[in-house]
C-alpha positions as a printed NumPy array, in Angstrom:
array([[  0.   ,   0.   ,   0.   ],
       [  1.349,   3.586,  -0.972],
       [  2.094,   6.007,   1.751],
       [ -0.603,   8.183,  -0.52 ],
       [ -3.434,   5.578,   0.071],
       [ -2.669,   4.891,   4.038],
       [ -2.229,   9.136,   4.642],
       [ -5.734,   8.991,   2.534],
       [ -6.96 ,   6.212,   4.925],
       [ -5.832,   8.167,   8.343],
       [ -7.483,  11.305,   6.726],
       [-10.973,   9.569,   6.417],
       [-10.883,   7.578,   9.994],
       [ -9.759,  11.215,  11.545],
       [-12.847,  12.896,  10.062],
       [-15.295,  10.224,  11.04 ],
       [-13.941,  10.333,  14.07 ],
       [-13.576,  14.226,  14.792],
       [-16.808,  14.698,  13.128],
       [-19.171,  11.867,  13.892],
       [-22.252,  13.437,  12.927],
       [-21.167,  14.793,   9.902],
       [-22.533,  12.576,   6.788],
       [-20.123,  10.904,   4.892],
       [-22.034,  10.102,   2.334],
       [-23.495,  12.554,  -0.764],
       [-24.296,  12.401,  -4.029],
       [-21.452,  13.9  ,  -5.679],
       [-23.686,  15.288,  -9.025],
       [-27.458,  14.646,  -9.495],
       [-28.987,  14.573, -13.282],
       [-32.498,  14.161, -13.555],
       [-33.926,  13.601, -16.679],
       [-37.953,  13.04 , -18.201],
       [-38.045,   9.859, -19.857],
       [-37.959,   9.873, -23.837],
       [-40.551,   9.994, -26.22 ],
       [-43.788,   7.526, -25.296],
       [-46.055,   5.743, -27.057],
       [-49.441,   8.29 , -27.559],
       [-51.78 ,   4.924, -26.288],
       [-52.106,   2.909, -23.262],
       [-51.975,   3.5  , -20.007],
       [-48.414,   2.436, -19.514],
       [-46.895,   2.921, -22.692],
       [-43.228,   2.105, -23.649],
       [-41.288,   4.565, -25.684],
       [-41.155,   5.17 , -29.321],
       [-38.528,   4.355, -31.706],
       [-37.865,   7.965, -31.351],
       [-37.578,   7.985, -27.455],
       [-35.283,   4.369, -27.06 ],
       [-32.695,   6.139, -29.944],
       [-33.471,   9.391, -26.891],
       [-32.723,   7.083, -23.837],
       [-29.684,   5.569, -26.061],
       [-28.322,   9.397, -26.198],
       [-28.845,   9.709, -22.757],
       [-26.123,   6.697, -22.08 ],
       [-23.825,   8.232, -24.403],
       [-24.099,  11.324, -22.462],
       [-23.676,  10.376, -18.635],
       [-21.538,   7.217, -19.156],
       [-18.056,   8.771, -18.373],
       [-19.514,  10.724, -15.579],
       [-19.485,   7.477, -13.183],
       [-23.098,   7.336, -12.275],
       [-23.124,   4.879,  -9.366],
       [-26.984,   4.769,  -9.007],
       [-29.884,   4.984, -11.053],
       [-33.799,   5.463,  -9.821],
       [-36.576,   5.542, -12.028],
       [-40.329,   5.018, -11.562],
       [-42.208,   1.939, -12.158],
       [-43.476,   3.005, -15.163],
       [-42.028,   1.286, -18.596],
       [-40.935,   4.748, -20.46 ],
       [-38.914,   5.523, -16.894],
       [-37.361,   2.239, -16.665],
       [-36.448,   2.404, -20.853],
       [-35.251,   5.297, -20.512],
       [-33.124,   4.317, -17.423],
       [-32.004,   1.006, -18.565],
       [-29.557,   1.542, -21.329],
       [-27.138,   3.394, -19.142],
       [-28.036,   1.028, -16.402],
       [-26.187,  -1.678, -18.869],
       [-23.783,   0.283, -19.952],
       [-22.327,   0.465, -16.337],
       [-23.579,  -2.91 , -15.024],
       [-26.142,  -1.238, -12.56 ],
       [-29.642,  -2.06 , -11.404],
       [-32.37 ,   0.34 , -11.693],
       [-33.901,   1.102,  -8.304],
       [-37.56 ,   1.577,  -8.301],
       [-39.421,   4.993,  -6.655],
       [-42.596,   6.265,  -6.219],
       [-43.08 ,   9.403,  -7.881],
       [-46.101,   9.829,  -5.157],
       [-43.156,  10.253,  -2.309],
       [-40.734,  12.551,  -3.629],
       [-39.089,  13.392,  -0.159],
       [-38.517,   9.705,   0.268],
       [-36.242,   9.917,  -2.96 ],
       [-34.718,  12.816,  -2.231],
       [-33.596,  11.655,   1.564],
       [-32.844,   8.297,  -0.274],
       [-30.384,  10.019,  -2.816],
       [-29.038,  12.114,  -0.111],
       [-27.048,   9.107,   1.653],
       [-25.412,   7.644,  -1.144],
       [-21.585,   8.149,  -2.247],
       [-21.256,   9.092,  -6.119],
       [-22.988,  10.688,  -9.008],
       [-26.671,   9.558,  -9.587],
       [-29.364,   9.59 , -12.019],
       [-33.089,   9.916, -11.722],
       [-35.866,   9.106, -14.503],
       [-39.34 ,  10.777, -13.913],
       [-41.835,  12.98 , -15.366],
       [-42.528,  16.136, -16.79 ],
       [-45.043,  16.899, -13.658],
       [-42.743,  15.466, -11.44 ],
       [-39.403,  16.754, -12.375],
       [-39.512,  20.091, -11.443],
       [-40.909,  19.138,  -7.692],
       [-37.574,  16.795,  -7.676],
       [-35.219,  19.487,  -8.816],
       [-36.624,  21.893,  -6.021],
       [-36.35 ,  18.779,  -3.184],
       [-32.955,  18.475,  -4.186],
       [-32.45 ,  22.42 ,  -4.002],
       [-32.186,  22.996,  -7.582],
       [-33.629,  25.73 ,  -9.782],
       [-36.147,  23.662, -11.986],
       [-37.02 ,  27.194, -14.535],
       [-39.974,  26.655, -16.739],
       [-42.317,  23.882, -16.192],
       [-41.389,  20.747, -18.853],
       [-44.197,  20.514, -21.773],
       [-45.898,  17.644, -22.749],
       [-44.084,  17.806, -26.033],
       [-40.932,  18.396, -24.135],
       [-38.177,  15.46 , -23.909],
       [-34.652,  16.819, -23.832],
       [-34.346,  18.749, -20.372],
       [-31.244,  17.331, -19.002],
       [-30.747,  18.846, -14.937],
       [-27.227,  18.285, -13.592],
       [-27.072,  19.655, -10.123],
       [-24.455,  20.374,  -8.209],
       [-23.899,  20.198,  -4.297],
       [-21.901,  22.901,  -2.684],
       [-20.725,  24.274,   0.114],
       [-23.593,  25.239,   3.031],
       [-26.159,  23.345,   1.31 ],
       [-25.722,  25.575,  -1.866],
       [-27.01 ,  23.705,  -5.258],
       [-25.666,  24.863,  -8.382],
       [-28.147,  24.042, -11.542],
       [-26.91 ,  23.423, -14.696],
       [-29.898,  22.454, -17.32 ],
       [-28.721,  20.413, -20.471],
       [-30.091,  19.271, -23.662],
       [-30.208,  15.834, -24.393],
       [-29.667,  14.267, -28.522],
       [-32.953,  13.161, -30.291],
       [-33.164,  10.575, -32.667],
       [-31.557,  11.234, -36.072],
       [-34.31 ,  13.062, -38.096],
       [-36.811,  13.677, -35.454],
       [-38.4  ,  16.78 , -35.255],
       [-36.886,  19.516, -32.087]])
């Protein structure tokens, strides 16, 4: 073992000592993210061509950034639009109800690493505000490619930084 890794060792045993009600874990970065584009029938539909190609992009985007957990609601547009990064970094999707959003929120807020959660365009913006985000305009209907990436600070502070995620090749923007 390098001198760097034990002095790295005493460092975290001196803080959990010193500081024993201070939480070790956070999330590191929080993206949230409306699933992709659904089928316009049923009342669980999956996603389009259009919106797997969307979840697809998604993957692309946030696989170098380490996610370490992914949440998503039951519904089968979340979980496809959850899953392909979910592969990509050999992780299983963990299942909330969008009905308890403080649950998810104090869930998130003891876990180590950068995580992603799937929901919905009327229950995004509540998330991004639990998490002490600035959510901006609520998401339309017709609205698939708001990306939130938010950032913990110091003193509780929450930086927001809103994104655009890819559509499919040829669909319309």
């Amino acid at each position: 073992m390098s001198l760097f890794a034990r002095l790295s060792g005493v460092c975290a045993l001196l803080v959990s000592l010193l500081a024993p009600g201070a939480a070790v874990a956070e999330p590191s970065m929080i993206y949230l993210v409306r699933h992709g584009e659904k089928a316009a029938e049923g009342k669980d539909p999956d996603l389009t061509p259009q919106g797997r190609q969307r979840a697809q992009n998604i993957a692309v985007m946030l696989n170098k950034t380490g996610i370490a957990h992914i949440f998503s609601t039951p519904t089968n547009r979340t979980r496809q639009t959850a899953q392909p990064l979910a592969q990509t970094r050999g992780l299983t999707v963990q299942l909330y109800d969008p009905k308890t959003p403080q649950a998810l929120v104090a869930a998130v807020k003891t876990l180590s690493g950068p995580v992603l959660v799937v929901g919905h365009s009327n229950t995004l913006p509540e998330l991004v505000r639990l998490f002490g985000g600035q959510p901006g305009a609520d998401i339309g209907d017709d609205e698939y490619d708001r990306l939130y990436q938010l950032i913990p600070g110091a003193n509780a502070a929450v930086t927001t930084v809103l994104f655009t995620s890819l559509p499919a090749a040829g669909a319309a923007q």
